[in-house]
C-alpha positions in Angstrom: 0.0 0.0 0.0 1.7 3.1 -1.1 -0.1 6.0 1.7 0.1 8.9 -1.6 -2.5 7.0 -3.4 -5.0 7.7 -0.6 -6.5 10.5 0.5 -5.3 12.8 3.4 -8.3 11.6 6.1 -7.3 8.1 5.2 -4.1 8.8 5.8 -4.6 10.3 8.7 -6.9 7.2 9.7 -4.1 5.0 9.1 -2.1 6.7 11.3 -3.6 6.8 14.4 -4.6 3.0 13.8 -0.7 2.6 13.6 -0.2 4.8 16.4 -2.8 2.7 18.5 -0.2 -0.3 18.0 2.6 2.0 19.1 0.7 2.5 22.1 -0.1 -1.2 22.9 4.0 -1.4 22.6 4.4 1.6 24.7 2.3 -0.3 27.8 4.2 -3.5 27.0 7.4 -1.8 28.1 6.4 0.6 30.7 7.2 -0.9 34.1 5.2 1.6 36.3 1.5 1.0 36.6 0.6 5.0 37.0 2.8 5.5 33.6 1.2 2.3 32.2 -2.5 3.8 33.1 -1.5 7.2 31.5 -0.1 5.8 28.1 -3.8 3.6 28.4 -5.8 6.9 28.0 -3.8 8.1 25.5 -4.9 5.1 23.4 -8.0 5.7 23.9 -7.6 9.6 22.8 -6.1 8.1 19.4 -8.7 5.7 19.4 -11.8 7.8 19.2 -9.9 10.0 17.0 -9.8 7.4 14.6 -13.5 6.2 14.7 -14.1 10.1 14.8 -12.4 10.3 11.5 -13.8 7.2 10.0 -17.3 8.7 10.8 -16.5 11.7 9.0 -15.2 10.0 6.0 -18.0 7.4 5.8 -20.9 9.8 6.8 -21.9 7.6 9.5 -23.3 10.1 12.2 -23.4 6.9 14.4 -19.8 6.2 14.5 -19.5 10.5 15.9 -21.4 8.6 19.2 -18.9 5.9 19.6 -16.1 8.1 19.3 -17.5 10.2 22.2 -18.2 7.5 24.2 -14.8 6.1 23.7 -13.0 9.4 24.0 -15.4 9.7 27.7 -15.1 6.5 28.9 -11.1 5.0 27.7 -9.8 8.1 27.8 -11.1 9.8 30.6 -13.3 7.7 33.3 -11.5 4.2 33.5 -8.5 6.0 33.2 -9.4 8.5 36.1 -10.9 5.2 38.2 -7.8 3.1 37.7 -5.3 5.6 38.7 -7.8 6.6 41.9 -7.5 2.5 42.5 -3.8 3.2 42.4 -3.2 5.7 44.7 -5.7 4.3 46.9 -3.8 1.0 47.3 -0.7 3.0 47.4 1.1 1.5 44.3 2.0 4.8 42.8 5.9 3.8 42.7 5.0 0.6 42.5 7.3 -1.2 39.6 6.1 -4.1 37.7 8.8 -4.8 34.9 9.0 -7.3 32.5 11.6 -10.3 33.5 12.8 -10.2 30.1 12.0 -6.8 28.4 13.9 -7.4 25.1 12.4 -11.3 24.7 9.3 -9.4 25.5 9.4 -6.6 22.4 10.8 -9.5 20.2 7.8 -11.3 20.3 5.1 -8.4 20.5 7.3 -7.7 16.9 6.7 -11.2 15.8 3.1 -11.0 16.9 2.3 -8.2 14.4 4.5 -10.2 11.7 1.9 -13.0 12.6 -1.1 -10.6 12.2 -0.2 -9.2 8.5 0.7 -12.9 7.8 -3.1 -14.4 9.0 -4.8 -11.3 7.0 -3.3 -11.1 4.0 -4.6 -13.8 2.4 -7.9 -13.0 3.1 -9.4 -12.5 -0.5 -12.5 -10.5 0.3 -10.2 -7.3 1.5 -10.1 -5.8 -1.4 -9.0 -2.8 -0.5 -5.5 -2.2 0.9 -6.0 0.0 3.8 -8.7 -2.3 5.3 -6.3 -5.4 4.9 -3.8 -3.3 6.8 -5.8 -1.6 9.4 -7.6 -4.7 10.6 -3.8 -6.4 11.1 -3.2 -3.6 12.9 -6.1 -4.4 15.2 -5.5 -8.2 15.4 -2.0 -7.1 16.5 -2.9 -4.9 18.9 -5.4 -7.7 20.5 -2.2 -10.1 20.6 0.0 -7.4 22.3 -2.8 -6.6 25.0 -3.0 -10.7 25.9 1.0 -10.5 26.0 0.3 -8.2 28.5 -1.7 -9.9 30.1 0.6 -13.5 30.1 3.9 -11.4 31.1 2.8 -9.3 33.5 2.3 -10.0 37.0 0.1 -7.3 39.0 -3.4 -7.6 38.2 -3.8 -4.0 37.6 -1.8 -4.3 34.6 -3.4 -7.2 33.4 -6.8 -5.4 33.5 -5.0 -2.4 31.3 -4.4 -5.2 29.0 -7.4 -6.8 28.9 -9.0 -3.0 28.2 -6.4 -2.7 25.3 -7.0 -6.0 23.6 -11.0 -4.6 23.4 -9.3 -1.4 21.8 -8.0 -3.4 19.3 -11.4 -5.2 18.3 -13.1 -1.5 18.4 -10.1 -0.5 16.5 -11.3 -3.1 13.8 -15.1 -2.7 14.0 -15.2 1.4 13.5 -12.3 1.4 10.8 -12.7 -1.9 8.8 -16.9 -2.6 8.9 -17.6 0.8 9.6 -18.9 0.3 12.4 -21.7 -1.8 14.9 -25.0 -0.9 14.8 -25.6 1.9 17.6 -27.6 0.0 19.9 -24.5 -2.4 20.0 -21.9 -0.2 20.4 -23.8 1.4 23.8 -24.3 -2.4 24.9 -20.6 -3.4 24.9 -19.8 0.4 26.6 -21.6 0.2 29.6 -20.7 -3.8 29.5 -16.4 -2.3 29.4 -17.4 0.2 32.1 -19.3 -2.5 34.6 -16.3 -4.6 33.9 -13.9 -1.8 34.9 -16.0 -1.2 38.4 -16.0 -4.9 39.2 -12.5 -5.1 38.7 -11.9 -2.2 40.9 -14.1 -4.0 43.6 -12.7 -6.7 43.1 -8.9 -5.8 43.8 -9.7 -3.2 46.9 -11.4 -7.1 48.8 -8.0 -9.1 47.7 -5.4 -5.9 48.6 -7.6 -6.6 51.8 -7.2 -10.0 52.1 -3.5 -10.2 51.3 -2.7 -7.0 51.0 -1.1 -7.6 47.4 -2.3 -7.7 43.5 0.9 -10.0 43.2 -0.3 -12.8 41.1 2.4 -14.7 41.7 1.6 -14.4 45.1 -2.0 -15.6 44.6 -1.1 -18.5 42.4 1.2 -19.3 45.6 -1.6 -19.4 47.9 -3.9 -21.7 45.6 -1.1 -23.9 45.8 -0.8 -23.7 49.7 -4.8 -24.0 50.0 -4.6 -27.2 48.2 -2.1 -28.7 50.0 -3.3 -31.7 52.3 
C-alpha cells in the first residue's frame, strides 16, 4: 500500500490505527502502573480520534457517538478510576517490569508479523487499507493478551485486557464501519461495569492479602490445596 495513493483523512486514519499499535507497545514496556494507566488513555484519545475520522469520511453520524463514548469512557473515566485505585492502594511507585524486556518486544514484533501474515490472504479485502488496518487491530489484541501472560500485577493485566477490546473497536469502526448503535452502547456500559467490578474486586484481595501480586495468589492456591 503506497499512503500517496489515498486521501489525506485516510491517511490520517491510518495513522492513528498505527499509532494505536505504538501505544499497545508503549504499555508492554512501561514498568510503572501510573505511567502504564496514563499511556492507556492516550490510546483511547487516538482511538476515538480514529473512529471520529472514520465517521467523517463514511458519513456515518453513528460512528460520531462511539467516538464520544470512547473518548469519555477509555480516555477519561477508567483511566481517572484506575489511577484513583492506584493511589488508593498506594502502588504509585509501585514497579512491575518485564523479566525479560527485550524477549518481550521480540515477540510483540513477531506478533504483528503473525497478524499481517493471518490477513493477508484473506481475498475478500479488497481494499488495501482495510487489509492493513484490521492487522493492525488483530495485532494490537495479541499485544494486549501478552500483556496480560507477562505481567504479574493484576492492575496491569486489566489495562491489558481493556487494550485487547481497543484493538477489536479498532477493527469494527475502521474496517466494517462500524456496529450498529444499539450495540456499540451495549458493549460500553458492558467495558465500564467490567472496569467497576475489577476495581471491587482488587480493593477485597489488597484486603485480604494485602497484594495484587499474582504470583503471590497463584502461591496461595497452591498452599490452600495442599493436604
Amino acid at each position: 500500500m503506497i499512503l500517496t495513493q489515498l486521501t489525506l483523512v485516510e491517511q490520517a486514519v491510518f495513522v492513528l490505527a498505527a499509532l494505536v499499535l505504538f501505544l499497545s507497545f508503549s504499555i508492554l514496556a512501561q514498568a510503572r502502573l501510573v505511567a502504564g494507566i496514563h499511556v492507556f488513555a492516550w490510546q483511547g484519545a487516538v482511538l476515538a480520534g480514529a473512529t471520529g475520522l472514520v465517521a467523517l469520511v463514511d458519513g456515518e453520524p453513528h460512528l460520531l457517538v462511539s467516538a464520544g463514548l470512547t473518548l469519555a469512557l477509555k480516555a477519561l473515566l477508567i483511566p481517572w478510576m484506575l489511577h484513583r485505585l492506584v493511589r488508593r492502594l498506594e502502588l504509585e511507585r509501585h514497579l512491575d517490569p518485564l523479566p525479560r524486556p527485550a524477549v518481550a518486544l521480540m515477540l510483540g514484533a513477531a506478533l504483528v508479523i503473525f497478524s499481517y501474515w493471518v490477513v493477508v490472504p484473506i481475498e475478500r479485502l479488497e481494499l488495501a487499507t482495510t487489509r492493513n488496518i484490521l492487522s493492525l487491530s488483530l495485532a494490537v489484541v495479541l499485544l494486549g493478551l501478552l500483556i496480560m501472560v507477562t505481567r504479574r500485577q493484576a492492575v496491569t493485566q486489566v489495562i491489558g485486557f481493556m487494550s485487547m477490546e481497543n484493538g477489536l473497536f479498532l477493527a469494527a469502526a475502521t474496517a466494517t464501519h462500524g456496529m450498529p448503535l444499539v450495540v456499540e452502547l451495549g458493549v460500553a456500559f458492558d467495558v465500564l461495569v467490567a472496569a467497576v467490578l475489577f476495581g471491587v474486586f482488587f480493593l477485597q484481595i489488597s484486603e485480604s492479602i494485602e497484594s495484587l501480586d499474582v504470583d503471590r495468589l497463584n502461591r496461595l492456591s497452591a498452599w490452600e490445596d495442599e493436604p
